[in-house]
VOPAGU-2260 file (C-alpha; in pm, 1 decimal, decimal comma):
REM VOPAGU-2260
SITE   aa  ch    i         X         Y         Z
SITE  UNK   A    0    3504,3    8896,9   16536,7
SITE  UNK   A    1    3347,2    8575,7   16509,4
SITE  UNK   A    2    3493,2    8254,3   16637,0
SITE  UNK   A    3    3458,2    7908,4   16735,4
SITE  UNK   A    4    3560,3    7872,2   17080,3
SITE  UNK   A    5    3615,2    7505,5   17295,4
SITE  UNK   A    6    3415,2    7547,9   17650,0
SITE  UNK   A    7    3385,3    7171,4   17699,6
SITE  UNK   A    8    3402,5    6811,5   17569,2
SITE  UNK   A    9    3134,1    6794,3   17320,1
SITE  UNK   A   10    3081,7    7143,4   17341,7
SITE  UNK   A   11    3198,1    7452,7   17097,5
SITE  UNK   A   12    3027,0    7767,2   17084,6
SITE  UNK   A   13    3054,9    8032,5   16850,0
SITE  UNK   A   14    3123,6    8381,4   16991,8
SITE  UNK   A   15    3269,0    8774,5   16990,4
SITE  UNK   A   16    3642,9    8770,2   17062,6
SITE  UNK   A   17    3861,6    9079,9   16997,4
SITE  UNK   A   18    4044,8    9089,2   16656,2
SITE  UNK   A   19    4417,1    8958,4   16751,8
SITE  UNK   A   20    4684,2    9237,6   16776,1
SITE  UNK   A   21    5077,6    9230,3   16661,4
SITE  UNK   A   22    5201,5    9115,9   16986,9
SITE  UNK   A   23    5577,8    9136,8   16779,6
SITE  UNK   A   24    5724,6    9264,1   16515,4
SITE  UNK   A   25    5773,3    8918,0   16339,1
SITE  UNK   A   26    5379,8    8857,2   16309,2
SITE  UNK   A   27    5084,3    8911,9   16056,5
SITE  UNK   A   28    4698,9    8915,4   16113,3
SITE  UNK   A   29    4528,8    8707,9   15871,8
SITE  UNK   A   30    4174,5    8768,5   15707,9
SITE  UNK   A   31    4091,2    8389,7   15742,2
SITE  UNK   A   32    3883,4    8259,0   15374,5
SITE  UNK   A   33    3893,5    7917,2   15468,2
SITE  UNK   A   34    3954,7    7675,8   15713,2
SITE  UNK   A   35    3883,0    7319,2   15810,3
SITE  UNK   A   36    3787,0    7087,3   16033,4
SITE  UNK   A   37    4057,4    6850,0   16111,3
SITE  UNK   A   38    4024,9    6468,7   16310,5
SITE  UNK   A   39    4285,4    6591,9   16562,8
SITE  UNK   A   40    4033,3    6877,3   16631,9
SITE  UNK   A   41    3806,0    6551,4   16754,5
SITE  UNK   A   42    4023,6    6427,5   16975,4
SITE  UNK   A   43    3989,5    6808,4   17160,4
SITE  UNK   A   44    3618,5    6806,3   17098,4
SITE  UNK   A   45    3597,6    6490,8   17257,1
SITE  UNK   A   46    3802,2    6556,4   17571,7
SITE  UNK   A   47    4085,6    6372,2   17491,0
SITE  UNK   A   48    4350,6    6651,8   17556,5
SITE  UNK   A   49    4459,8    6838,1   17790,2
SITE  UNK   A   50    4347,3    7158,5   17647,0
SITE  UNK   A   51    4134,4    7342,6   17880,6
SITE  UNK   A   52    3812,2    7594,8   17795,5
SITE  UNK   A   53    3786,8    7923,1   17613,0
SITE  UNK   A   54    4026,8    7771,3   17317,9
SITE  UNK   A   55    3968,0    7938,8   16987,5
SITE  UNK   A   56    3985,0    7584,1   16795,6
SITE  UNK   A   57    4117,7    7562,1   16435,6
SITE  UNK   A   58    4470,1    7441,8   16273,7
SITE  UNK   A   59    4424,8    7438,3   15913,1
SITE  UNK   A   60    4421,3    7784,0   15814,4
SITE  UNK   A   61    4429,7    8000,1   15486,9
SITE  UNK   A   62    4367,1    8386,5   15419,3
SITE  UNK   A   63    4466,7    8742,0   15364,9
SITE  UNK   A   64    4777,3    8882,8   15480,6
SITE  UNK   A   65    4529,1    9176,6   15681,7
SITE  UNK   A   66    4790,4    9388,2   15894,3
SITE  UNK   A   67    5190,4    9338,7   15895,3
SITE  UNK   A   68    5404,1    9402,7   16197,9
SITE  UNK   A   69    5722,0    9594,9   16124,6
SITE  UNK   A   70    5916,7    9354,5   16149,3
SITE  UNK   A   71    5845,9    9154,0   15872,8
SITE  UNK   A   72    6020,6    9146,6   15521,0
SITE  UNK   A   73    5900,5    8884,1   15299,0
SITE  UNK   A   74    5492,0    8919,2   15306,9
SITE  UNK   A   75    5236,5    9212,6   15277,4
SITE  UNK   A   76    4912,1    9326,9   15322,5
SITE  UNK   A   77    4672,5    9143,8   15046,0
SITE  UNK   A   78    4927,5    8838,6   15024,3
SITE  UNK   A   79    4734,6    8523,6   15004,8
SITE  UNK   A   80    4870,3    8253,2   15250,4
SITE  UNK   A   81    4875,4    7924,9   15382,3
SITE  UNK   A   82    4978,3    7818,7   15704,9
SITE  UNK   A   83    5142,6    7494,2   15867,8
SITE  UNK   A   84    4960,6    7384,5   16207,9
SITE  UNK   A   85    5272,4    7343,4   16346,1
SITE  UNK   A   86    5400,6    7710,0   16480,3
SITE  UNK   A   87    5770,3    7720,6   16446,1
SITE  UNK   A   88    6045,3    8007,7   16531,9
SITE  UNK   A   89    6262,0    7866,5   16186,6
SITE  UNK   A   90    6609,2    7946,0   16383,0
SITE  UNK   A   91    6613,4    7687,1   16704,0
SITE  UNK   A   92    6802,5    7330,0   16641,4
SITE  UNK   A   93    6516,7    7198,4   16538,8
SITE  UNK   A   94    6391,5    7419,6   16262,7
SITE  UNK   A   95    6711,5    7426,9   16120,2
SITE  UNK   A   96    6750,2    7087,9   16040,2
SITE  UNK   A   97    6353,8    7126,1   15931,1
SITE  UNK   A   98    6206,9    6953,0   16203,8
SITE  UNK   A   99    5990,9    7215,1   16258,6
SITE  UNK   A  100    5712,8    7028,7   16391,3
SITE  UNK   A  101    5931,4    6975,3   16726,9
SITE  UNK   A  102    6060,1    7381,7   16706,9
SITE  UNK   A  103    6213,7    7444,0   17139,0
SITE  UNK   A  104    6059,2    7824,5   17106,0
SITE  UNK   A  105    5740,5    7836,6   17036,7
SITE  UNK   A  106    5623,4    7636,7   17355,2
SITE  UNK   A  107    5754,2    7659,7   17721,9
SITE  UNK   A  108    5877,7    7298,3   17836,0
SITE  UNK   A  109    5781,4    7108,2   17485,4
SITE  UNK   A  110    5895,7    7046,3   17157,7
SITE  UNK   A  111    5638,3    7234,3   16941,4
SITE  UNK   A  112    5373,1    7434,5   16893,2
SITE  UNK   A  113    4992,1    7446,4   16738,3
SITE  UNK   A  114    4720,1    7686,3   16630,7
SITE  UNK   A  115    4398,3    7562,4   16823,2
SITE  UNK   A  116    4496,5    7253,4   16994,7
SITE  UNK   A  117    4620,1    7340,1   17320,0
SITE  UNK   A  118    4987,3    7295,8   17248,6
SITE  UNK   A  119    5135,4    7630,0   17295,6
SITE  UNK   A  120    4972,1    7964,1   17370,0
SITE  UNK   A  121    4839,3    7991,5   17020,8
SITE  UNK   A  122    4438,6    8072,4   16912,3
SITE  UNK   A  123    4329,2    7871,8   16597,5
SITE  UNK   A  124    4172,8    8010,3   16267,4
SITE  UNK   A  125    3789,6    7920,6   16308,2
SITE  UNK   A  126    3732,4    8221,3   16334,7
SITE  UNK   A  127    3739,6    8540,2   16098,0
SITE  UNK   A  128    4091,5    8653,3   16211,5
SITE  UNK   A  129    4451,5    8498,3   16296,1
SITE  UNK   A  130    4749,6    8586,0   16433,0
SITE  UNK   A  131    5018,2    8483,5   16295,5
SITE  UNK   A  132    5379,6    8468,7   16440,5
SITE  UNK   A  133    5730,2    8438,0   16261,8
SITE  UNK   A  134    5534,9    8501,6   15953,4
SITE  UNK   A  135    5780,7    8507,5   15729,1
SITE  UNK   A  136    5893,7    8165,6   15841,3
SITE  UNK   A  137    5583,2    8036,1   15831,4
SITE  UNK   A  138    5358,2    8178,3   15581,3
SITE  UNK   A  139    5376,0    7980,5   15239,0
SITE  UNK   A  140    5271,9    8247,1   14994,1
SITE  UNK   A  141    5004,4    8125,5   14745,6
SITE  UNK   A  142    4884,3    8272,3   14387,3
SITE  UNK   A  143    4632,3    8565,9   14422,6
SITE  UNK   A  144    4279,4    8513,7   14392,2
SITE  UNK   A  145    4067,2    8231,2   14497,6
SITE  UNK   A  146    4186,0    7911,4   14266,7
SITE  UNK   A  147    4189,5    7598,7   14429,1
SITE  UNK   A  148    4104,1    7747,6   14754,2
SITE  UNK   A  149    3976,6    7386,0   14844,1
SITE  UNK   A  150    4286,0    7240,5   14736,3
SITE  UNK   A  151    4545,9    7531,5   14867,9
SITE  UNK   A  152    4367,5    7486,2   15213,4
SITE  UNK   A  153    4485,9    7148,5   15314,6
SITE  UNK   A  154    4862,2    7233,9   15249,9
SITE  UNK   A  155    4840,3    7344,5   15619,6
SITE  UNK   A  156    4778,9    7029,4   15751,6
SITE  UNK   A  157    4636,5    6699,2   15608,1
SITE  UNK   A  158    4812,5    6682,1   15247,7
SITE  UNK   A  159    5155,6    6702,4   15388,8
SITE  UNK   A  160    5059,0    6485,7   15644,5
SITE  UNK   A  161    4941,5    6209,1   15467,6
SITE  UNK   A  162    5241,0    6242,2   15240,2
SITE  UNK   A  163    5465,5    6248,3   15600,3
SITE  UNK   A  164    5311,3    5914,1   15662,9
SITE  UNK   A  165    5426,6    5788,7   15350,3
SITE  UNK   A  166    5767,2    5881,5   15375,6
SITE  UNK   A  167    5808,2    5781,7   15753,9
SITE  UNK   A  168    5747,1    5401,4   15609,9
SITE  UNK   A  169    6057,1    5439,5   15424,3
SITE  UNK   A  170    5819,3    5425,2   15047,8
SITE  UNK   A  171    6020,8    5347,5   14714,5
SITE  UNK   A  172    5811,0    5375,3   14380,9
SITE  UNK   A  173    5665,4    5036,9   14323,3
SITE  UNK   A  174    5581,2    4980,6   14645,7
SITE  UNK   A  175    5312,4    4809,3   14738,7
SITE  UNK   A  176    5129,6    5020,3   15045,2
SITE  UNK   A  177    4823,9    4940,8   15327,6
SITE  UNK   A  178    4675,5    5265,4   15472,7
SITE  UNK   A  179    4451,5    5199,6   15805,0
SITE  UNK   A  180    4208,1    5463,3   15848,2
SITE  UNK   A  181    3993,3    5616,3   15558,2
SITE  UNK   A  182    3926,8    5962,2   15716,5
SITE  UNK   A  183    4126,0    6291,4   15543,2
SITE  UNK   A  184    4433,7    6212,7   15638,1
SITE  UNK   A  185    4439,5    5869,5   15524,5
SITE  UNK   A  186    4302,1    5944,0   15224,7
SITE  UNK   A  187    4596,1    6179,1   15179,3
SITE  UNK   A  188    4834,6    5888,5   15205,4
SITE  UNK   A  189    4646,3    5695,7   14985,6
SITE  UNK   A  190    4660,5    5962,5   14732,3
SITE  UNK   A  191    5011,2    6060,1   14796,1
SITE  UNK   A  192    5078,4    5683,7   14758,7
SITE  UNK   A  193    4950,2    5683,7   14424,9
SITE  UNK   A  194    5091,2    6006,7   14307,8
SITE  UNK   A  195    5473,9    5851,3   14380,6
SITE  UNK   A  196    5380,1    5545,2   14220,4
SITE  UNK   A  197    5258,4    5284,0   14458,3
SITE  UNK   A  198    5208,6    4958,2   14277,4
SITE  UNK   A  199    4888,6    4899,3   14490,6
SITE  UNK   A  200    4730,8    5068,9   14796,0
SITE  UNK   A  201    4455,3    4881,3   15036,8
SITE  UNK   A  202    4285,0    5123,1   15294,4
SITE  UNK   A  203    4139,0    4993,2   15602,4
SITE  UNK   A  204    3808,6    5104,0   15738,7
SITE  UNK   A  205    3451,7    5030,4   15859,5
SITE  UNK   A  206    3296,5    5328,6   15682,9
SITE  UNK   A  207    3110,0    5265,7   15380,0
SITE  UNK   A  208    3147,0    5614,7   15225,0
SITE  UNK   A  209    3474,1    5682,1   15309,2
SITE  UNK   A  210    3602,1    5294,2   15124,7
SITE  UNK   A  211    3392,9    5446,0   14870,4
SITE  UNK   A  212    3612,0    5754,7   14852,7
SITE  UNK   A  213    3883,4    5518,4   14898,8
SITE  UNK   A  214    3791,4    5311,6   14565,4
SITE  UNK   A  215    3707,8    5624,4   14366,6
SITE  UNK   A  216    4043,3    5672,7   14376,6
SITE  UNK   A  217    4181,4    5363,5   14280,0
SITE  UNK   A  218    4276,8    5198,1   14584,7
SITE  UNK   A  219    4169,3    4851,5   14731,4
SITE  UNK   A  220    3917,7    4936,7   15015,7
SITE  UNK   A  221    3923,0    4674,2   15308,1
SITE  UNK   A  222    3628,9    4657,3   15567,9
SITE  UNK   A  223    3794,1    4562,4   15897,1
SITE  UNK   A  224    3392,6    4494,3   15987,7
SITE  UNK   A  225    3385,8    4212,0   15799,4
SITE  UNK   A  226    3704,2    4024,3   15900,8
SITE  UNK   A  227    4031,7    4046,9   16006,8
SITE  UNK   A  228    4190,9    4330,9   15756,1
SITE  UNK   A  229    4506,3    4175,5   15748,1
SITE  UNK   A  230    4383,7    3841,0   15675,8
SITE  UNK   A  231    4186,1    4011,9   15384,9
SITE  UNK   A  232    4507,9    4259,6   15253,4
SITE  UNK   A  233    4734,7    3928,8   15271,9
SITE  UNK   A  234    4508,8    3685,8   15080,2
SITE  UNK   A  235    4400,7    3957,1   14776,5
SITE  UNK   A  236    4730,3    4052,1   14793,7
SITE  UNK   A  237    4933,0    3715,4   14788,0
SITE  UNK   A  238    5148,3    3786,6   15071,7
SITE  UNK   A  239    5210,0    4064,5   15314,2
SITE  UNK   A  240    5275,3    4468,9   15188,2
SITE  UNK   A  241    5607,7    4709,3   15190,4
SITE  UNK   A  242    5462,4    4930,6   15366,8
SITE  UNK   A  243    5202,1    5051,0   15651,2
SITE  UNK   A  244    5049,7    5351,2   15732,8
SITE  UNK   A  245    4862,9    5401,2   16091,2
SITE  UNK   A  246    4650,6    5697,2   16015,3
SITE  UNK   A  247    4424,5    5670,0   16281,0
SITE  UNK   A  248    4605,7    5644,0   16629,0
SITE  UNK   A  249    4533,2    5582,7   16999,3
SITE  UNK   A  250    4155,3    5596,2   16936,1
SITE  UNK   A  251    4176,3    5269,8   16707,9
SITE  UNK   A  252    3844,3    5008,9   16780,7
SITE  UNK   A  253    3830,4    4667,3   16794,0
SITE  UNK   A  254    3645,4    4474,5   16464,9
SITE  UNK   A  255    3273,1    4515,2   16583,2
SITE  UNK   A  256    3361,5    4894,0   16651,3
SITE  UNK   A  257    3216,0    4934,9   17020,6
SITE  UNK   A  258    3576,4    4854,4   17179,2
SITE  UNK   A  259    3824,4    5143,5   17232,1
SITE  UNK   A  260    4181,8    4936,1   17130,1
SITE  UNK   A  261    4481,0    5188,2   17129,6
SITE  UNK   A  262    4765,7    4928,9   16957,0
SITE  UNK   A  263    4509,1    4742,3   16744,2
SITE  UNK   A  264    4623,1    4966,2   16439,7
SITE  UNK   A  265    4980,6    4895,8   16557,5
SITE  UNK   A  266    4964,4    4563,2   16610,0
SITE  UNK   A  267    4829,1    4542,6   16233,8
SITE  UNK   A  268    5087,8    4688,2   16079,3
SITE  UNK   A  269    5350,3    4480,8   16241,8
SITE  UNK   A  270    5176,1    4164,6   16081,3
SITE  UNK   A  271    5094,4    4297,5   15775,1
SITE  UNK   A  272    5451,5    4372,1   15698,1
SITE  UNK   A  273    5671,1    4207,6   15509,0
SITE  UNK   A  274    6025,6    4111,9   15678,1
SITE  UNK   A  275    6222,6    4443,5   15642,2
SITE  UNK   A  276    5948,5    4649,1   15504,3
SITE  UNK   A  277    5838,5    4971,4   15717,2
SITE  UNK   A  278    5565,9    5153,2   15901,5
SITE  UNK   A  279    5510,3    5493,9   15902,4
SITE  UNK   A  280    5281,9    5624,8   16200,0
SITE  UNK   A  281    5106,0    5956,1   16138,2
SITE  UNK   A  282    4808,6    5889,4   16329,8
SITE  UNK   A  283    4784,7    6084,0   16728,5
SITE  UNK   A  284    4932,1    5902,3   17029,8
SITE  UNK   A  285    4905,2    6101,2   17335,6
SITE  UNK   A  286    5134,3    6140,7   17616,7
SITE  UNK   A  287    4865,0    6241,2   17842,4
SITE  UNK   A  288    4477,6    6125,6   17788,6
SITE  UNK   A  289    4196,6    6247,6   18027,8
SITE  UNK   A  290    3912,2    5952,4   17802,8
SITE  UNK   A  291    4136,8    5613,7   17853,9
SITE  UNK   A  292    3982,2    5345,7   17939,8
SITE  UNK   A  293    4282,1    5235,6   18166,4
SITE  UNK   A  294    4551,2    5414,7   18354,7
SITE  UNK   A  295    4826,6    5273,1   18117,5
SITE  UNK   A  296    4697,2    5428,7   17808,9
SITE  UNK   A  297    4608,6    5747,6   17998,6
SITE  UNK   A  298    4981,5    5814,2   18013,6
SITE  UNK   A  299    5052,5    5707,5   17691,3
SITE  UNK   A  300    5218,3    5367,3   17738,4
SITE  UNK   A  301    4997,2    5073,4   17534,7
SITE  UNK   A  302    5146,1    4693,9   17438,6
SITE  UNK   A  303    5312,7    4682,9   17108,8
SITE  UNK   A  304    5422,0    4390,0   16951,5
SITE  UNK   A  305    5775,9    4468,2   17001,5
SITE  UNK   A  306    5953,7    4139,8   16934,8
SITE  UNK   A  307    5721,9    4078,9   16591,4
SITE  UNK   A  308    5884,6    4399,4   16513,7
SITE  UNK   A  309    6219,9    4286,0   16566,5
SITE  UNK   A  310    6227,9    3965,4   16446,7
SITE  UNK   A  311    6075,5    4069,2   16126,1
SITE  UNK   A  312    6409,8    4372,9   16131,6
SITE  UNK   A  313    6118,5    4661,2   16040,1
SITE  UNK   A  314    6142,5    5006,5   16039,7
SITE  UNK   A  315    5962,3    5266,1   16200,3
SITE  UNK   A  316    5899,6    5588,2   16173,6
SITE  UNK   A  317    5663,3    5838,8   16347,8
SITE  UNK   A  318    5535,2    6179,0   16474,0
SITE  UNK   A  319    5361,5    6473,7   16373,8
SITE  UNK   A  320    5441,7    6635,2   16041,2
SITE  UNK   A  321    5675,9    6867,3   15985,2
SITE  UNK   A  322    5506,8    7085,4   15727,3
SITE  UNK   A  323    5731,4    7313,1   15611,5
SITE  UNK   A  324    5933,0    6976,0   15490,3
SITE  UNK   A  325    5675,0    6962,1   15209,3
SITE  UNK   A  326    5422,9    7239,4   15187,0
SITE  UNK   A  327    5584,9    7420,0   14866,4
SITE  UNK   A  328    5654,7    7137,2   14684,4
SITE  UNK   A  329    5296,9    7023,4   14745,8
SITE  UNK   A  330    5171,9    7362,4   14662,4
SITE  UNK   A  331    5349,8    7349,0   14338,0
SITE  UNK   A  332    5208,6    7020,9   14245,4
SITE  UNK   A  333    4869,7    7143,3   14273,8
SITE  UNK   A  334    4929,0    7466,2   14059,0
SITE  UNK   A  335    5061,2    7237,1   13805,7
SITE  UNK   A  336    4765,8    7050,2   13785,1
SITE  UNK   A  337    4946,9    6756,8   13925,1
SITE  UNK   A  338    4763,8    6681,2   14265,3
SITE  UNK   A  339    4386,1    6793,9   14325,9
SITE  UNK   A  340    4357,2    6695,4   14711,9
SITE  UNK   A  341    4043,3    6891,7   14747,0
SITE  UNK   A  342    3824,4    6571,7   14636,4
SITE  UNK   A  343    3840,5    6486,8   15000,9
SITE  UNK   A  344    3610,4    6767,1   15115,8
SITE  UNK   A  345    3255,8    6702,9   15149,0
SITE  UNK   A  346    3130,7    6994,8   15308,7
SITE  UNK   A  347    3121,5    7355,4   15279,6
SITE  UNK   A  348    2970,3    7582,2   15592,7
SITE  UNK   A  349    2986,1    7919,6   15751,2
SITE  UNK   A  350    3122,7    8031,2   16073,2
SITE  UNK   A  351    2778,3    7990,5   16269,2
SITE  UNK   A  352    2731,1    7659,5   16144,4
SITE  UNK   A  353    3072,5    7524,7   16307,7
SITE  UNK   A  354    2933,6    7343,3   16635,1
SITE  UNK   A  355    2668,6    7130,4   16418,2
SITE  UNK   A  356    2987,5    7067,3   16190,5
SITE  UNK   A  357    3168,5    6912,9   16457,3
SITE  UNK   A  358    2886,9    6722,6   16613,7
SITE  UNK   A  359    2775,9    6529,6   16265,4
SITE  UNK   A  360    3177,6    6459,4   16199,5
SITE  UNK   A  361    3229,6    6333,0   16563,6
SITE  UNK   A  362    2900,8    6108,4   16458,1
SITE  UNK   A  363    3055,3    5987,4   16141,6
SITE  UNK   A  364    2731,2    6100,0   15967,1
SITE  UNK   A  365    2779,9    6068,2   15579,6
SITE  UNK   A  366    2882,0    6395,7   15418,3
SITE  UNK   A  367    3129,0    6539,3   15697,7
SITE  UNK   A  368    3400,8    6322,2   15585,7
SITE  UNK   A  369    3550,6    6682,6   15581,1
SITE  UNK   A  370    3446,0    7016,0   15646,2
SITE  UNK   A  371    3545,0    7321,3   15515,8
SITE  UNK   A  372    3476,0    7682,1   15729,7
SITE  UNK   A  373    3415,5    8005,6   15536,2
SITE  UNK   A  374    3459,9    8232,2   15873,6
SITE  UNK   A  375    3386,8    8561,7   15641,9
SITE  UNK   A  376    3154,5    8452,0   15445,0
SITE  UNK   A  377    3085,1    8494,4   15074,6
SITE  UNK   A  378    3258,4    8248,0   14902,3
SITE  UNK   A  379    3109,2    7950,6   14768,2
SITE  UNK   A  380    3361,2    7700,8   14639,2
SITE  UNK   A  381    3089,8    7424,8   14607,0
SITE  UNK   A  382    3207,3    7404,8   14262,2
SITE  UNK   A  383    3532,9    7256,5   14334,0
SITE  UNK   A  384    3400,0    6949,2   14501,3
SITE  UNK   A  385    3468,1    6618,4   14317,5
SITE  UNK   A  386    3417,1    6254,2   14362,1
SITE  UNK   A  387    3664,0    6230,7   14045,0
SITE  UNK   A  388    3942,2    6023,9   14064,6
SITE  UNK   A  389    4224,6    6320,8   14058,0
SITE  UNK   A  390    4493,0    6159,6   14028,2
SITE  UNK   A  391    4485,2    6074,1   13687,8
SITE  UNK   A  392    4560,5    6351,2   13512,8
């Protein structure tokens, strides 16, 4: 089969690998339709994990239940399903109590597990097959066919984590919200924020299509390039937000954009803030990172404004997503006709066309805001991309 495979930083090739086997009774192959390219997959591209070479990359996956192994009750072959990044066993502590994003099985000395990133001993889904373990646990099943593939897609990733972000910040309806970082997955939160009923929502960025995107969709955008965002949020505003979202993470920038600044974002948030309010914090901060630009931030620890924090009593939350938290719910929303996330794609490729992909998304260039992977070819969903505002139905 074909599939996208990490050598290097800045390097992904596409190549034969075998078709994955049932390695145990508990797993499914997957025919993969469509998958995506994901931020987090920059910070791999870029050399910013530990993840070594020979990686098949890819966490946001979606196919065809190909090949079932016997031990499996729930899906079978010709099933159409999505699947969480996160892998998860769904019977440790941790699943049971649905953190499954932190699941003690699935990864030898660590609290979770990942298709294509390096975390775990899992293979990602650029490429035109999957395995797939504890399927029934972690296989959402979707409707047949190929509806709202673009939509369906990002239930394995960015959709419930954007709406993870959300909640982490402790939102209420009528909230009034500030998202920092205008890429997928803080458009997500944006979106999510206005689907619960946000009273308004400023996004932060230095992108001029993605504050587009942000505006389409009836949110304030704020261009950090121009001035100091908070400054801008709290004058327009007329006094500091509820809520924060950090959707960015340890590779935040300084104002001009040429400075690496891993608690600018955090530091934000804390001022932005009103007293008691809450920040929620999505975005990637990494225990271990090979690119810091100082041996501090290499292992993870950067300055945060801790007393700010406590004087002003806020609440925190953060970490990855834990998928299967939301995923159905999600996925019922957009069968309804409720939520329409797939606005946020912008490009549609094949399987050979991956490593350009992820060079012109790692450039920012305009039109790989996100990318969508057809790894078998012969679908064209082109159709379903919209600039529209979705979310008012």
């Amino acid at each position: 089969m074909k599939a996208a495979v990490y050598v290097e930083p800045y390097k992904i090739v596409v190549e034969e690998r075998p078709v994955p086997k049932i390695q145990h009774p508990c797993d499914v192959i997957m025919k993969v339709t469509t998958t995506a390219i994901c931020g987090s997959d920059l910070h791999l591209y870029e050399g910013r994990t530990p993840a070594g070479g020979g990686l098949i990359v890819g966490h946001e996956n979606l196919g065809i239940v190909e090949e079932v192994g016997d031990g499996v009750a729930m899906l079978k072959k010709g099933d159409r399903i999505v699947v969480p990044f996160n892998v998860s066993c769904g019977h440790c502590r941790n699943c049971n109590v649905g953190r499954t994003g932190y699941c003690t099985e699935v990864t030898e000395g660590y609290a979770g597990g990942a298709y294509g990133l390096g975390i775990g001993p899992y293979d990602g889904g650029q490429a035109q097959y999957l395995r797939v373990p504890w399927a029934d646990f972690n296989a959402l099943v979707l409707p047949p066919g190929r509806e709202n593939e673009n939509d369906f897609v990002l239930l394995s990733d960015i959709f419930p984590t954007g709406w993870h972000g959300l909640s982490l910040s402790g939102f209420q309806p009528g909230d009034s919200v500030a998202v920092w970082g205008a890429g997928p997955v803080g458009l997500m939160a944006a979106y999510s924020a206005l689907l619960r009923g946000a009273s308004s929502v400023y996004v932060v960025d230095r992108v001029p299509d993605r504050l587009a995107k942000a505006k389409e969709l009836g949110c304030i955008p704020i261009d950090f390039s121009t001035g100091d965002a908070v400054d801008q949020i709290i004058a327009q505003h007329g006094g500091m937000v509820d809520r924060a979202i950090d959707c960015v993470g340890y590779q935040a920038v300084s104002q001009d954009g040429r400075t690496e600044k891993p608690n600018a974002i955090i530091d934000s948030l804390c001022r932005v803030v009103r007293p008691c309010g809450g920040l929620g914090i999505p975005g990637v901060y990494m225990a271990f990172d090979p690119g810091a630009k100082d041996e501090s931030a290499s292992k993870g620890n950067i300055l945060v404004p801790f007393g700010l924090m406590f004087g002003k009593g806020l609440t925190l939350g953060t970490g990855p997503c834990n998928v299967k938290q939301y995923n159905a719910q999600l996925r019922d929303l957009i069968i309804s006709g409720r939520a329409r996330p797939g606005f946020v794609i912008s490009k549609t490729v094949e399987i050979d066309d991956t490593p350009d992909a992820y060079e012109k998304f790692t450039k920012r260039v305009e039109g790989y805001t996100k990318v969508i992977i057809h790894p078998n070819g012969g679908f064209d969903c082109t159709k379903q991309l919209t600039m529209n505002s979705p979310h008012r139905q």
